[in-house]
C-alpha positions as CSV (number, residue, x, y, z in Angstrom):
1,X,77.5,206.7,20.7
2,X,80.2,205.0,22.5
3,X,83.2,206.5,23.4
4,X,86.7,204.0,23.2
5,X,89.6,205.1,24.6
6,X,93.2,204.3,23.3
7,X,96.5,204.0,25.4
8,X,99.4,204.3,23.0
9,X,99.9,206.0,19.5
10,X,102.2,203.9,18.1
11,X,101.6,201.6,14.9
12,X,98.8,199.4,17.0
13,X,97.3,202.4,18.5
14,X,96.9,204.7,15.8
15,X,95.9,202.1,13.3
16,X,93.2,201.2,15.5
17,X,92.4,205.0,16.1
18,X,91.9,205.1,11.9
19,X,90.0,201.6,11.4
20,X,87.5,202.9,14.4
21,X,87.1,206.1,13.3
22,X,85.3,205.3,10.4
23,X,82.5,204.3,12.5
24,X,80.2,206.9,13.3
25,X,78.7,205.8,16.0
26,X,82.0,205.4,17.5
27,X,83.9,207.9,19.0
28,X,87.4,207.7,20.0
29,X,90.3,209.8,22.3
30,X,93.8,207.9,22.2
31,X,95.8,209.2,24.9
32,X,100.2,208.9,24.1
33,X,102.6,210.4,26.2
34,X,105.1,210.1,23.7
35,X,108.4,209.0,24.8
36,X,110.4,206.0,24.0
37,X,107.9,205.2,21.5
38,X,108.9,202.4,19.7
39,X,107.1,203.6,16.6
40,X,109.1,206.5,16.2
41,X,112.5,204.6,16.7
42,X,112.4,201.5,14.5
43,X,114.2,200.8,11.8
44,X,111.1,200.2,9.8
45,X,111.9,197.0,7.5
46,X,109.2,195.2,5.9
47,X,110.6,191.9,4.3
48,X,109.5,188.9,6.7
49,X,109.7,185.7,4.2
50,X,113.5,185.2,4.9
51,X,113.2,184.3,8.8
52,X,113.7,180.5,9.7
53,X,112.1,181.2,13.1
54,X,110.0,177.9,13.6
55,X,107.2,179.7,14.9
56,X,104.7,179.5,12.2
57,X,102.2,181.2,14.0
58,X,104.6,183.8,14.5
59,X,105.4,183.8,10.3
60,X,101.5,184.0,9.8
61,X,101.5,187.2,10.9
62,X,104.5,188.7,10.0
63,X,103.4,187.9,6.2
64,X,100.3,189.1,6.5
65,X,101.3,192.2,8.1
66,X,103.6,192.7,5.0
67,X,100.6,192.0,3.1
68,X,98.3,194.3,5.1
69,X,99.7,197.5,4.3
70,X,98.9,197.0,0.4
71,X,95.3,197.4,2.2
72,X,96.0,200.5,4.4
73,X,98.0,202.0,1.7
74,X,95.1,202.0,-0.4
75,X,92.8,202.9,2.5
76,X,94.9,206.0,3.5
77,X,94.7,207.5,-0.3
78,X,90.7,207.1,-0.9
79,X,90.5,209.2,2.2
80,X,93.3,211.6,0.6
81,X,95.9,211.5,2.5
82,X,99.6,210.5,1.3
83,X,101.6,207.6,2.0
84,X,105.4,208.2,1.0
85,X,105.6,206.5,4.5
86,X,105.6,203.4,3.0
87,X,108.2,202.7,0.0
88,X,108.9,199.0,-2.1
89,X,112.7,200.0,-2.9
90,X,113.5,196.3,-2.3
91,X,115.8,194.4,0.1
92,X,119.1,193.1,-0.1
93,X,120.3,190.1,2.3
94,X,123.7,189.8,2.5
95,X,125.7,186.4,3.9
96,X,129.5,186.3,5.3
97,X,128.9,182.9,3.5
98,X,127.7,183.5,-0.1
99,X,127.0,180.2,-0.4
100,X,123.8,180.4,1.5
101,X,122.0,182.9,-0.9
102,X,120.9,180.1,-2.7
103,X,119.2,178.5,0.2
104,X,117.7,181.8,0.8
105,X,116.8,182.3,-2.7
106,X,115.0,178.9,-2.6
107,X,112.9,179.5,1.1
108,X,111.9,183.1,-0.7
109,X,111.0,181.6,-3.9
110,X,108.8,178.8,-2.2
111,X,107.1,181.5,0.0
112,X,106.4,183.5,-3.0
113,X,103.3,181.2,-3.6
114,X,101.3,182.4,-0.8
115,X,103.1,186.1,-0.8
116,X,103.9,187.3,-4.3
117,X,104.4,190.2,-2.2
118,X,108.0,189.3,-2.6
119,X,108.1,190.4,-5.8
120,X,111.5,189.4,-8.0
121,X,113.9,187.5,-6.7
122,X,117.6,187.5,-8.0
123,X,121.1,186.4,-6.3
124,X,123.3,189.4,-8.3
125,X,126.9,190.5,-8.0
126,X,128.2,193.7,-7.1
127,X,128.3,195.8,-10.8
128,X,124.7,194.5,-11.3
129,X,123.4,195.5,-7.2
130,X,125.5,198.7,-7.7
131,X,122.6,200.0,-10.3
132,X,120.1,200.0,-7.4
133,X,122.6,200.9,-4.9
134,X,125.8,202.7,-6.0
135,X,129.0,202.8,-3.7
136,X,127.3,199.7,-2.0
137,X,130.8,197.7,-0.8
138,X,131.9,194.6,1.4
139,X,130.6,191.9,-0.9
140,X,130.8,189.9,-3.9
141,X,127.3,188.7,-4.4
142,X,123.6,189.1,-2.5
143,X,120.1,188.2,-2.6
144,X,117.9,190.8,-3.8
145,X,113.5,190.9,-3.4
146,X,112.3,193.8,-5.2
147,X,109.1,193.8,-2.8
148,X,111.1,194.3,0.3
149,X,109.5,197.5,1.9
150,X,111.2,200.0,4.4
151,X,108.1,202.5,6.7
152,X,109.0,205.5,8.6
153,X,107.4,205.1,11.5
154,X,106.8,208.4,13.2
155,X,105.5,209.6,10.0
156,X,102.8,206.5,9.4
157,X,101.6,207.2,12.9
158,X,101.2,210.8,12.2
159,X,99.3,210.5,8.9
160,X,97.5,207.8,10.8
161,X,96.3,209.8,13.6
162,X,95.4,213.2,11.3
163,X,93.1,210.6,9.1
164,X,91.2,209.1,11.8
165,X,90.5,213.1,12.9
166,X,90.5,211.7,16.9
167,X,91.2,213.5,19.8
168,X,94.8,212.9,20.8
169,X,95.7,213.8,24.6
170,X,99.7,213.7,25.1
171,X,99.9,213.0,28.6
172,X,101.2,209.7,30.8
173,X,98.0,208.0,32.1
174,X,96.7,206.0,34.0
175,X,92.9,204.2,34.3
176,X,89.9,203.0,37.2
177,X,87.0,201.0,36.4
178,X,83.7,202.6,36.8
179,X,80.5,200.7,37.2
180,X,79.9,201.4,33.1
181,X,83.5,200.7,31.8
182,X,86.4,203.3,32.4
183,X,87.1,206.7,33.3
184,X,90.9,208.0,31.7
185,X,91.9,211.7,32.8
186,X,88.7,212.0,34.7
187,X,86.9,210.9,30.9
188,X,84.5,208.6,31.1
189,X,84.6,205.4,28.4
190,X,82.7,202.4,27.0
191,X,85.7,200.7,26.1
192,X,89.3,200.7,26.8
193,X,92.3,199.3,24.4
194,X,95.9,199.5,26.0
195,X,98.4,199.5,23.0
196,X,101.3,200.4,25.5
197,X,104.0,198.3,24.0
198,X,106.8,197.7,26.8
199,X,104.3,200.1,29.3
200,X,101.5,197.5,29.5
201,X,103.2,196.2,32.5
202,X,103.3,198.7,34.3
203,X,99.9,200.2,33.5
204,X,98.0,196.7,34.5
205,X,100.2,196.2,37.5
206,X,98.1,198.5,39.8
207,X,95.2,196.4,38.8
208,X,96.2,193.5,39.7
209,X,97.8,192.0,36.7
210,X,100.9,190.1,35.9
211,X,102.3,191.0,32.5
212,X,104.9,188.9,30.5
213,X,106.3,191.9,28.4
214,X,110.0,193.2,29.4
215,X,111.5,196.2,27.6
216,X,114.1,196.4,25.3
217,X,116.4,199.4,24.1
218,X,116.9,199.8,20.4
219,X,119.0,202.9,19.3
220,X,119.7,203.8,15.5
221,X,121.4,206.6,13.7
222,X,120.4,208.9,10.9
223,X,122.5,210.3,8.3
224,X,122.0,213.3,5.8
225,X,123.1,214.2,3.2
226,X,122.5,216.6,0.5
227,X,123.9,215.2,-2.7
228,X,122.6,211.6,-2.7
229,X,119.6,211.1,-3.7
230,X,118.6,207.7,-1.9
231,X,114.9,207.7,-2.2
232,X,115.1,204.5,-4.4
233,X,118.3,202.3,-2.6
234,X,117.3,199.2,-1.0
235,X,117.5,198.1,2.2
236,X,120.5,196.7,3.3
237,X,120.7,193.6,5.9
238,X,123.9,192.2,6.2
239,X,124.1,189.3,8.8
240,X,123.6,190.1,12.7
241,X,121.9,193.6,14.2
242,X,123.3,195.9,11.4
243,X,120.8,197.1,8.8
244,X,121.4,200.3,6.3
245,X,117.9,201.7,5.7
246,X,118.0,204.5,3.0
247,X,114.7,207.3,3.1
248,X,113.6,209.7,1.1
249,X,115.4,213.2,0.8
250,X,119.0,212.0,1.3
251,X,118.5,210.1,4.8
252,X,119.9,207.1,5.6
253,X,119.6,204.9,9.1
254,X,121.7,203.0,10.3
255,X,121.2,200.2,13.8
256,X,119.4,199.3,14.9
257,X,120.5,197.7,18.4
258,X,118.8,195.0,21.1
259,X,119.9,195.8,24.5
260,X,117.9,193.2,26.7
261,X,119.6,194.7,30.1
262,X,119.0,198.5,29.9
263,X,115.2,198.6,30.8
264,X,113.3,202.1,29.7
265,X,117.0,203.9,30.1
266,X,116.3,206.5,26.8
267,X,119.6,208.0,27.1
268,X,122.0,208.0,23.9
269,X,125.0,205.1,23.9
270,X,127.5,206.9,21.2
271,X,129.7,203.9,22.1
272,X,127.0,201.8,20.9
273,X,126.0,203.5,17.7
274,X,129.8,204.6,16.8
275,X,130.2,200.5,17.2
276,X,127.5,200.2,14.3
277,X,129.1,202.9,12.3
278,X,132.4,201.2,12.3
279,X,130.4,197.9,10.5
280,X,128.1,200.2,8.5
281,X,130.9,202.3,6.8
282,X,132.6,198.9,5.4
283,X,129.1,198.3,3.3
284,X,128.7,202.3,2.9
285,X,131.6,204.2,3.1
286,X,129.5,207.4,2.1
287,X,128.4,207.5,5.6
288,X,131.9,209.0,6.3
289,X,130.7,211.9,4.1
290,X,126.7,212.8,6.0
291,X,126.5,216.2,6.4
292,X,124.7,215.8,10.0
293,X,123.8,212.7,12.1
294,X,120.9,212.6,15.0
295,X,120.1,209.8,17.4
296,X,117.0,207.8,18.0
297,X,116.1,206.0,20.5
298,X,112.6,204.0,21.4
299,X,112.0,200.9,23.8
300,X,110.5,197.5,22.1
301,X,108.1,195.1,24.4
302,X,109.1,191.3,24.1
303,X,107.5,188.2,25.8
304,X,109.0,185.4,27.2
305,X,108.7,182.8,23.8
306,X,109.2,185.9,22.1
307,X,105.6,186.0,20.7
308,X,103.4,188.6,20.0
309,X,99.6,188.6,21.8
310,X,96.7,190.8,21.6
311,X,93.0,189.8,22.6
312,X,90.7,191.2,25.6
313,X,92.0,191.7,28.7
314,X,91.2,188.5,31.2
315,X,89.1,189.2,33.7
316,X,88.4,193.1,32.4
317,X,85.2,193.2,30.8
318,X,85.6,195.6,27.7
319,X,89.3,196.0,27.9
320,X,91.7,194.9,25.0
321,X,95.1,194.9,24.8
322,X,98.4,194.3,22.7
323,X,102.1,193.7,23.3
324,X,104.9,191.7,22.4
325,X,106.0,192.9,19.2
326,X,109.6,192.5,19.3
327,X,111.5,194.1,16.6
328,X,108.7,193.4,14.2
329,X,106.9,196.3,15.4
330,X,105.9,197.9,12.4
331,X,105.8,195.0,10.0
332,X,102.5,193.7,12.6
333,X,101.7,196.6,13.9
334,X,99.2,197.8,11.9
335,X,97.7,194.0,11.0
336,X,97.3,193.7,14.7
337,X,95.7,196.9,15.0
338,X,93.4,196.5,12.4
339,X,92.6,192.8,13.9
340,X,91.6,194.6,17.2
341,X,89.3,197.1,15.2
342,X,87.5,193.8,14.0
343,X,87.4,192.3,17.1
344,X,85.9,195.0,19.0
345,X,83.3,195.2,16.4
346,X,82.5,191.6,15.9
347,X,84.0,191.2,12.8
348,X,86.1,188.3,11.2
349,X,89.2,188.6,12.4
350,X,92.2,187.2,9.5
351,X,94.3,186.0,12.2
352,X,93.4,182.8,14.6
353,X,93.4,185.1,17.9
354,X,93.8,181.5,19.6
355,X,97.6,181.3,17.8
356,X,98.2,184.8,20.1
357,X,96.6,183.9,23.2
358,X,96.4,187.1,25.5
359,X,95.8,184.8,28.7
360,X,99.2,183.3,28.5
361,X,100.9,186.7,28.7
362,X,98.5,188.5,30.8
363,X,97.4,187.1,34.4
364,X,95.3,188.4,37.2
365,X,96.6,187.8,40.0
366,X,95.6,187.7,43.9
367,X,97.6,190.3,46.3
C-alpha cells in the first residue's frame, strides 16, 4: 500500500485526492489548513475561448479544463454524488464598444471547432438577453455562449473530498524528508504532492527552494435575495475586473478583484467591494434590493509570465507540485489535478507537461 500525502484542498488538491482514491492500493491523507483558500473565494467562471492571451500553451489548457469537467461531472454521479456545483447557464461578454462583438463572435465561432463546448453563439440586444436575464441594464447589445459555465468552488471541493472518502487533517503544515520519502505531522509517506497555491513558497523555502509564485488578493461579494430566482441567469462579464455571477437559490456574486500589492493580508476592503458595487448596480440594479450581503476573500498564486506549472519537484525524489493558476483557478484546476493523478501513476498525461515546465518556476538553490 502506499500512502500519498496531499498539501492543499483546493480544486488541484481535492481533485487529485478523488482521481487517487480510486486506487486501492493507494491510500491517501490531504492535509488543508483552510484559510485564504483560493477555491473557496473565486468567482468560479468557466468560459475560456474569448481570451486573446498569446500564450497558446496557456489556451490549451484553459479549454481543456473547460472540457474536463464534462468528464468529472460524469465521474462524480456514477459514484452518486451530486454536482449542482457545476451549472451551463451561459455567459454573456459585454464591450463599451459594441462593435467588437462581432470580432468576438468570430474568434468563438472559429474555436468552436475544437470546443463545441461553446455551445450557441448569438450577438442579441437587450429585449432578446432580458429573457435569460431580466432587469439586466447598461447595454444595447452583447455576445451570448450558451456553454459558458459558472462552479462554486467551496462546494466542488467539498463534494470532491467526501467522494474520494480520504482522511482530511485541517492543520498548517509543514514536511522533512525521511530516508523512504516523507514524514507530515509526524506521518510517514511514499509520496508527497504540494498543491499549496500562493503557500508553495513558503512551504519549499525551508528546503532550500526558490519559488516563482507571488500572491495575489481577490475579494468578491455575495448577494441574497429571496424573491429572484437566479439559478438559470448567465454570467455576466462586462469589460475590466467586474463580473456578475448568479447561483442557485437567489445568490448572486459580484468582484472579483486583483490586488498584486497586498500579499496574504485576508482582511475585508469595503472600499474595494463598495467600488465594484457602484459598477455592478449600473448592469444590475436589483443588487440595491439583496436582502443580506457577505464577503469573501481568498489569495490566487501567479508566476512571473503568468503561466501556470505543475510536474515533480526538481531535485525531490517523489515530490510533485502545482502552482500558478492565476485567476483561472478553477477553470484548470481540476484538469491539472487530474493530470497529476496520471502522472504519479504513469499514465498518459493529455497535457504536454514540457508546455508547463515545473523547473522554470521551481529552483533549488545553495545557501
Amino acid at each position: 500500500m502506499k500512502k500519498i500525502a496531499i498539501i492543499g484542498a483546493g480544486a488541484v488538491g481535492a481533485t487529485l485526492a478523488y482521481y487517487l482514491s480510486k486506487e486501492k492500493d493507494i491510500q491517501v491523507t490531504v492535509f488543508d489548513y483552510g484559510v485564504g483558500q483560493a477555491t473557496k473565494a473565486a468567482a468560479g467562471i468557466i468560459s475560456p475561448w474569448f481570451s486573446k492571451r498569446r500564450n497558446k500553451a496557456w489556451y490549451r489548457m484553459a479549454r481543456l479544463g473547460a472540457d474536463f469537467y464534462s468528464k468529472l461531472v460524469t465521474d462524480l454521479q456514477k459514484d452518486g454524488f451530486e454536482t449542482k456545483f457545476y451549472q451551463q447557464t451561459g455567459v454573456f461578454l459585454l464591450k463599451k464598444d459594441e462593435s467588437q462583438l462581432e470580432s468576438l463572435f468570430a474568434l468563438a465561432d472559429k474555436r468552436r471547432l475544437e470546443s463545441p463546448l461553446i455551445g450557441d453563439l448569438q450577438i442579441l440586444n437587450k429585449s432578446e438577453a432580458n429573457t435569460h436575464f431580466p432587469e439586466l441594464d447598461g447595454y444595447e447589445q452583447l455576445l451570448y455562449a450558451s456553454g459558458g459555465a459558472r462552479v462554486e468552488g467551496a462546494d466542488l471541493t467539498r463534494i470532491l473530498l467526501e467522494a474520494s472518502g480520504v482522511n482530511v487533517i485541517k492543520d498548517e503544515v509543514h514536511f522533512t524528508i525521511t530516508d523512504n520519502g516523507f514524514r507530515v505531522q509526524g506521518i510517514d509517506f511514499d509520496k508527497l504532492v504540494l498543491a499549496s497555491g500562493a503557500w508553495l513558497a513558503k512551504i519549499l523555502d525551508e528546503h532550500n527552494y526558490q519559488v516563482d509564485v507571488r500572491p495575489q488578493k481577490g475579494q468578491l461579494r455575495d448577494y441574497y435575495f429571496s424573491n429572484i430566482n437566479t439559478g438559470k441567469y448567465p454570467v455576466v462579464m462586462p469589460e475590466g475586473e467586474l463580473d456578475i455571477i448568479p447561483f442557485d437559490n437567489g445568490k448572486v456574486s459580484v468582484g472579483a478583484s486583483h490586488e498584486n500589492d497586498m500579499a496574504f493580508d485576508l482582511n475585508i476592503d469595503l472600499k474595494v467591494l463598495d467600488k465594484f458595487e457602484e459598477q455592478a448596480i449600473g448592469y444590475f440594479p436589483q443588487l440595491k434590493k439583496a436582502d443580506t450581503t457577505s464577503e469573501r476573500v481568498g489569495i490566487r498564486a501567479y508566476t512571473s509570465d503568468f503561466s501556470p506549472f505543475l510536474g515533480p519537484v526538481p531535485c525531490m525524489e517523489g515530490a510533485y507540485a502545482a502552482s500558478g493558476l492565476g485567476s483561472t483557478g478553477l477553470t484548470v484546476g481540476p484538469l491539472i489535478g487530474y493530470e497529476l493523478c496520471q502522472l504519479i501513476l504513469n499514465k498518459e498525461n493529455q497535457l504536454n507537461l514540457e508546455d508547463y515546465d515545473i523547473t522554470k518556476y521551481v529552483k533549488k538553490i545553495s545557501r
